[in-house]
Backbone bond lengths (Angstrom), bond angles and torsions (degrees), N, CA, C in turn:
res aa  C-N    CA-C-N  psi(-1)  N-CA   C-N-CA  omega(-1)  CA-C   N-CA-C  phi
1 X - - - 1.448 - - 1.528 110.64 -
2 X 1.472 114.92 -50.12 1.614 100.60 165.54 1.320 138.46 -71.30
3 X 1.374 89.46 -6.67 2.014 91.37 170.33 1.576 122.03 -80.48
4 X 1.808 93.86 -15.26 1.527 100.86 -170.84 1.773 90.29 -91.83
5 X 0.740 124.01 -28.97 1.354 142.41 -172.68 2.145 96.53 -50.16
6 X 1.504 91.03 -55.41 1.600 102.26 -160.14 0.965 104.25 -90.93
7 X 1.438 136.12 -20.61 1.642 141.16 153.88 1.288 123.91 -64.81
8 X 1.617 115.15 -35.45 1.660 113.04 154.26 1.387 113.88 -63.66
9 X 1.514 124.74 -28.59 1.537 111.85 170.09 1.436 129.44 -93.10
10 X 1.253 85.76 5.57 1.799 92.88 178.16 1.628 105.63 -96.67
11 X 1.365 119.93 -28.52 1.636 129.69 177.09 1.549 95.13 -82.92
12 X 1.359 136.83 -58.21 1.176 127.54 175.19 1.897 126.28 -41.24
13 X 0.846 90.09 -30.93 1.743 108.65 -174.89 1.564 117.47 -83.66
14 X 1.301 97.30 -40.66 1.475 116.24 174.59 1.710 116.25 -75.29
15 X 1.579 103.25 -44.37 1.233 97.98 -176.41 1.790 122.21 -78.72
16 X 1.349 97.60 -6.94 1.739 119.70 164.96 1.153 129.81 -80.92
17 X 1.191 94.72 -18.35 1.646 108.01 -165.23 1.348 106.02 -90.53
18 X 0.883 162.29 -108.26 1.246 150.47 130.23 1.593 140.85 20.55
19 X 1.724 106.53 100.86 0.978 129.10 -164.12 1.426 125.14 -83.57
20 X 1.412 131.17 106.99 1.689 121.56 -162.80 1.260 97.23 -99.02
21 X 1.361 96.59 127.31 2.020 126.71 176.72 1.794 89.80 -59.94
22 X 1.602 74.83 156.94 1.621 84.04 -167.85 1.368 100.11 -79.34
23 X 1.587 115.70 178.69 1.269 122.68 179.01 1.150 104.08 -152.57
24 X 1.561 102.38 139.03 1.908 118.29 171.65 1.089 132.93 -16.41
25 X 1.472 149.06 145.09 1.525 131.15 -163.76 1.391 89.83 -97.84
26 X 1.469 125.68 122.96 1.579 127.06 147.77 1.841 123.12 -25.13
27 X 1.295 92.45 -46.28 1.419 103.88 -148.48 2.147 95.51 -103.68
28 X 1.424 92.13 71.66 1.345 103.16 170.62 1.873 105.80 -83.38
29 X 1.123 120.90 119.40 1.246 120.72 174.55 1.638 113.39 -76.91
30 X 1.200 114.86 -72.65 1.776 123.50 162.88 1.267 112.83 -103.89
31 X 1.370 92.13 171.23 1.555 115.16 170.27 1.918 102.04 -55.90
32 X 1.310 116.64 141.96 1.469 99.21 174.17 1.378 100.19 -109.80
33 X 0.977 130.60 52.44 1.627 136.37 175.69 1.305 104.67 -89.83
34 X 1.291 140.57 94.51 1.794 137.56 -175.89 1.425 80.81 -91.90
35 X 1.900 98.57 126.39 1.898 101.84 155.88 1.072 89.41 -126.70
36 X 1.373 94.03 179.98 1.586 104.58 -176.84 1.447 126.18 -58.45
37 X 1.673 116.95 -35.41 1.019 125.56 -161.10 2.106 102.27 -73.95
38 X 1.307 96.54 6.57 1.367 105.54 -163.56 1.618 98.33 -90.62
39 X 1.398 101.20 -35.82 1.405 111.83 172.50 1.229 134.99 -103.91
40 X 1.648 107.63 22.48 0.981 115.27 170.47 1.570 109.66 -160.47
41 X 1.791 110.31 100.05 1.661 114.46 -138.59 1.807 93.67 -91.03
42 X 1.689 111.19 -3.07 1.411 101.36 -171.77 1.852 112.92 -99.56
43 X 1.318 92.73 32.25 1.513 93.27 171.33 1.693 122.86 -105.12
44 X 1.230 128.80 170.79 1.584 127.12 -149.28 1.913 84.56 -96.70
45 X 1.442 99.70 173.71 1.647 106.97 -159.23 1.989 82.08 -84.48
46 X 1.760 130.66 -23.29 1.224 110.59 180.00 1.761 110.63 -81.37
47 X 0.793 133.95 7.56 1.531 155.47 157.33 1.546 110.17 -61.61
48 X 1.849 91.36 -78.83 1.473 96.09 169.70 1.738 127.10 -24.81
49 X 1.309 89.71 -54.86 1.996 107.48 179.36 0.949 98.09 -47.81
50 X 1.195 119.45 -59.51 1.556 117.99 -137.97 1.917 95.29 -89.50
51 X 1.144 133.04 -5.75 0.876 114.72 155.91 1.357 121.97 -102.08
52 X 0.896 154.23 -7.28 1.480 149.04 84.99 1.347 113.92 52.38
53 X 1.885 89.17 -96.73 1.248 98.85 169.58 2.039 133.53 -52.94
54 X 1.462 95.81 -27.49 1.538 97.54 168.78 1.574 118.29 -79.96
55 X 1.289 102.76 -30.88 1.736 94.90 175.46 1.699 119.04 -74.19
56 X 1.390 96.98 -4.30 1.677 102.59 161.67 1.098 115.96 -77.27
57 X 1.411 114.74 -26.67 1.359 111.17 169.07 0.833 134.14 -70.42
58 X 1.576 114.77 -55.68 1.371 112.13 -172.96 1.830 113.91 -98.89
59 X 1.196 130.40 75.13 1.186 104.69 -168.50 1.801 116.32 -129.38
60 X 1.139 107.38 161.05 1.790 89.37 -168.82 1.761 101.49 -133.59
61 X 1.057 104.85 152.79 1.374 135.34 -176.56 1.009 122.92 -81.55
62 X 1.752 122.01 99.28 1.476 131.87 -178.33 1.595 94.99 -103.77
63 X 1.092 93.49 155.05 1.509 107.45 -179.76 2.168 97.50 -127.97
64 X 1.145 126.51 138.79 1.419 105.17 170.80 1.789 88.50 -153.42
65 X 0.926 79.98 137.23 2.016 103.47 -170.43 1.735 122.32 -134.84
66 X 1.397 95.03 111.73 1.468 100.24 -167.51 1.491 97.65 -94.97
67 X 1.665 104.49 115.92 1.068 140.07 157.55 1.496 109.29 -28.15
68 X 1.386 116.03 131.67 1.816 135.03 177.06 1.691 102.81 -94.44
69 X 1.126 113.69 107.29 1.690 105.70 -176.21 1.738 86.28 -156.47
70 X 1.298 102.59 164.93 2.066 119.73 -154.21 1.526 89.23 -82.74
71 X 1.127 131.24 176.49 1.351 126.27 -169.43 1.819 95.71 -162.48
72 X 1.291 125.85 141.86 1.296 118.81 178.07 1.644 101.39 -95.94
73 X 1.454 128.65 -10.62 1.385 130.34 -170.33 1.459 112.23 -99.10
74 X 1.575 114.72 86.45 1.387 129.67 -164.37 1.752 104.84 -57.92
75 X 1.421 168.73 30.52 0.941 164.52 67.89 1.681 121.57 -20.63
76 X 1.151 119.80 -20.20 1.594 146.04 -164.29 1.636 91.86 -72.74
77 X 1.109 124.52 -60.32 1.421 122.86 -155.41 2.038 107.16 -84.93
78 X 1.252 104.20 -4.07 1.553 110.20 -169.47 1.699 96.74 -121.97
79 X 1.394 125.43 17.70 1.099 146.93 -137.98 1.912 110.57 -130.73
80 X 1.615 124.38 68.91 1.183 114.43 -171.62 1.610 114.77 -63.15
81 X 1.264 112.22 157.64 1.385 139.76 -166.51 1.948 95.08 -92.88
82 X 0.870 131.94 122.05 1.459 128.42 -173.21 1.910 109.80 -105.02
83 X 0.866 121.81 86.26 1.603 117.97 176.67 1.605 101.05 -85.21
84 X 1.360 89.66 147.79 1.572 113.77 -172.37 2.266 94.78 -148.82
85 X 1.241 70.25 134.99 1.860 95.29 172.44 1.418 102.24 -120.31
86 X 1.304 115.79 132.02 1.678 139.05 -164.89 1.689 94.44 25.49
87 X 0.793 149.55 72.35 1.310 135.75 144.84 1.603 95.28 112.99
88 X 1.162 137.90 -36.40 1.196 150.35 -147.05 1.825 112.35 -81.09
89 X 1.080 131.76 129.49 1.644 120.65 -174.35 1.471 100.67 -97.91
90 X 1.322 126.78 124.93 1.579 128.35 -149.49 1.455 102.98 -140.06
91 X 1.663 125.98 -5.39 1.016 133.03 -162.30 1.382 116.45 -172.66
92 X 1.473 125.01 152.90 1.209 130.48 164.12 1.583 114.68 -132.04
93 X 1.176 125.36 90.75 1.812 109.06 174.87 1.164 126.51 -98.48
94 X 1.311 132.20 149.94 1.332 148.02 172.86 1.350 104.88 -81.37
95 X 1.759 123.23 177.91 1.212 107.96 171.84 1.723 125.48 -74.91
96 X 1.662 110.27 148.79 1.431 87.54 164.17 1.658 107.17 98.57
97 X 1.496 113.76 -7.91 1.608 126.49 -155.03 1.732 86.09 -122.94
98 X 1.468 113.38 160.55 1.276 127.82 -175.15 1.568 91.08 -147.13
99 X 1.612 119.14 158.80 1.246 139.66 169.04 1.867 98.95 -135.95
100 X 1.574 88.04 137.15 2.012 85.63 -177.73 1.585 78.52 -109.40
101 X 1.672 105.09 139.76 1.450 121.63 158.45 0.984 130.90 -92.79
102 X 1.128 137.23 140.35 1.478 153.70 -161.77 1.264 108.96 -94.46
103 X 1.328 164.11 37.35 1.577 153.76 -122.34 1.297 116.64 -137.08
104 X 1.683 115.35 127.72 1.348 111.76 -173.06 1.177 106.39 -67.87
105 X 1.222 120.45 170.21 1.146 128.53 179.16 1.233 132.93 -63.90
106 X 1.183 134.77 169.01 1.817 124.30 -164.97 1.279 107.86 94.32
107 X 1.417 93.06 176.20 1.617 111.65 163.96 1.307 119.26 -51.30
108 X 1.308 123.67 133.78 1.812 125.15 169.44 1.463 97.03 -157.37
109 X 1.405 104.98 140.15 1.601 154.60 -162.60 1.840 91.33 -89.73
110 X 1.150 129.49 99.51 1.503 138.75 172.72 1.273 101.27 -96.41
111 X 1.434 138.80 118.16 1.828 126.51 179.52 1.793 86.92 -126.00
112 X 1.179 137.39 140.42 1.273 155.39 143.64 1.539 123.22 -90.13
113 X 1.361 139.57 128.66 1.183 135.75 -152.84 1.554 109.39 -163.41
114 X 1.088 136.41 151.88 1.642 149.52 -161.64 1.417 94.14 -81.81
115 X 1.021 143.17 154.55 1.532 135.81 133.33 1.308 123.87 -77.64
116 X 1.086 125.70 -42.77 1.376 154.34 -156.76 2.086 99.15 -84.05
117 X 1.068 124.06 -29.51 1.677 130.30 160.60 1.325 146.40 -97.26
118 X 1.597 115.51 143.85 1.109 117.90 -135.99 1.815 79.17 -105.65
119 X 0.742 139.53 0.17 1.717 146.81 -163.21 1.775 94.90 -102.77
120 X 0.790 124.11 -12.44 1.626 128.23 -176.09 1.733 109.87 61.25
121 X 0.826 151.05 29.34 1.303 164.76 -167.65 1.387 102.40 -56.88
122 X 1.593 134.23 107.30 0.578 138.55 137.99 1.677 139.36 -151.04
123 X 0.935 124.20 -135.93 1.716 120.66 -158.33 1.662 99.35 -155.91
124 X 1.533 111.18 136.80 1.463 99.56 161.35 1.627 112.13 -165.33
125 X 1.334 106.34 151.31 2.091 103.69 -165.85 1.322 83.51 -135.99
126 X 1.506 103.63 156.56 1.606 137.64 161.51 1.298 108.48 -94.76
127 X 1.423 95.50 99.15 1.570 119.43 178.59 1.806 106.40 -75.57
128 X 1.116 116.31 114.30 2.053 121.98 163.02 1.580 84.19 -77.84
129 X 1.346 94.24 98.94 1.680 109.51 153.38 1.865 90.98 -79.21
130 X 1.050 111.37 98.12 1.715 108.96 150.46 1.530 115.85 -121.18
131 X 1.365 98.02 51.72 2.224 77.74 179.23 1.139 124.68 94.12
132 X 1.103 121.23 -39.89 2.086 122.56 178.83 1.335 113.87 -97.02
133 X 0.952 107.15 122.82 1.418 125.53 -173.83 1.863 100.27 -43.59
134 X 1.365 119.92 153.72 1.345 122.49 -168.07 1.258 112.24 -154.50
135 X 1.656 127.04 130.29 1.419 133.86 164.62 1.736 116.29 -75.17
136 X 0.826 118.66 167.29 1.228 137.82 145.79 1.462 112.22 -163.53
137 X 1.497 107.85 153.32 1.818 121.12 174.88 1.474 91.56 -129.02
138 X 1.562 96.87 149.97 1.867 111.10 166.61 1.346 98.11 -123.81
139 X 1.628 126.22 178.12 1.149 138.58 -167.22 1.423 102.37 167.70
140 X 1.216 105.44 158.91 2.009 126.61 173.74 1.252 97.97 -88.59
141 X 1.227 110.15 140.19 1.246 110.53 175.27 1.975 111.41 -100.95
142 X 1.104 129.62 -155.24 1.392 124.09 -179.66 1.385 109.64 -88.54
143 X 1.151 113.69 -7.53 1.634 105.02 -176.12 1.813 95.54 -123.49
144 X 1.121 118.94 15.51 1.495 102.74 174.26 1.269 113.34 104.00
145 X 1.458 120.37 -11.67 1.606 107.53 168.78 1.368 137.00 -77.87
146 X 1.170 124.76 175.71 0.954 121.66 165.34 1.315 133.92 -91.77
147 X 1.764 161.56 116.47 1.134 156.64 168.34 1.213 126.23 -88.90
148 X 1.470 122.88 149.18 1.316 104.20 -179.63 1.768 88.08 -160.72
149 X 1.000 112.59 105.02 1.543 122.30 178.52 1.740 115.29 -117.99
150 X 1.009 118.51 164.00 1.497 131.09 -177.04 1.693 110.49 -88.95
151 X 1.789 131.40 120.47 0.977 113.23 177.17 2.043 100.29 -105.64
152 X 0.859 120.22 -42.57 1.614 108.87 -172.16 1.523 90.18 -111.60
């Protein structure tokens, strides 16, 4: 009985102890490259190009990573995280998963949202895409919301 005792606390301890780095979201839906021509559908396909070619230029690096934390709402954990840029659905994460964004520069509309709820629950910031690479983390909060703040 005490060996089973010290082997449940030796697997318990171990399997806590140790923190797994996040990892890439599988479930990339689109390209998350917002150009202009994306937001603006009445321009000619040599337009299109040519902004193209400028959103190669100018473009900056979001990183947004949904936080791994215990959840009392058993659907929650089998439950993708839906990111959308200006209107656009660009992502789905699980917990623990990150998507890096591709985004021209300027202002852009980031909204994060449940799939799995009928309450619409979600979170959303106006990202200054200017060029410097950028964090953000999301998470549930204790009463069911959603967060979504900037870490670097």
């Amino acid at each position: 009985m005490k060996k089973t005792f010290i082997v449940l606390a030796v697997l318990f301890v171990a399997g806590c102890s140790g923190k797994n780095p996040y990892q890439p979201a599988p479930q990339v839906l689109q390209s998350a490259v917002v150009t202009e021509s994306q937001t603006n559908k009445t321009q000619s396909p040599e337009q299109d190009k040519a902004d193209q070619v400028k959103a190669g230029q100018g473009k900056t690096i979001v990183r947004l990573h949904r936080m791994d934390q215990w959840t009392v709402i058993p659907f929650e954990r089998t439950c993708p995280l839906y990111v959308r840029v200006d209107g656009k659905l660009v992502a789905a994460l699980q917990f623990n998963e990150y998507v890096d964004l591709r985004l021209v520069n300027g202002e852009r509309k980031v909204k994060v949202s449940l799939a799995c709820t009928m309450t619409g629950r979600s979170a959303e910031e106006i990202i200054d895409a200017n060029g410097t690479h950028q964090e953000y983390e999301t998470d549930s909060g204790w009463y069911g919301q959603l967060r979504l703040w900037r870490t670097k």
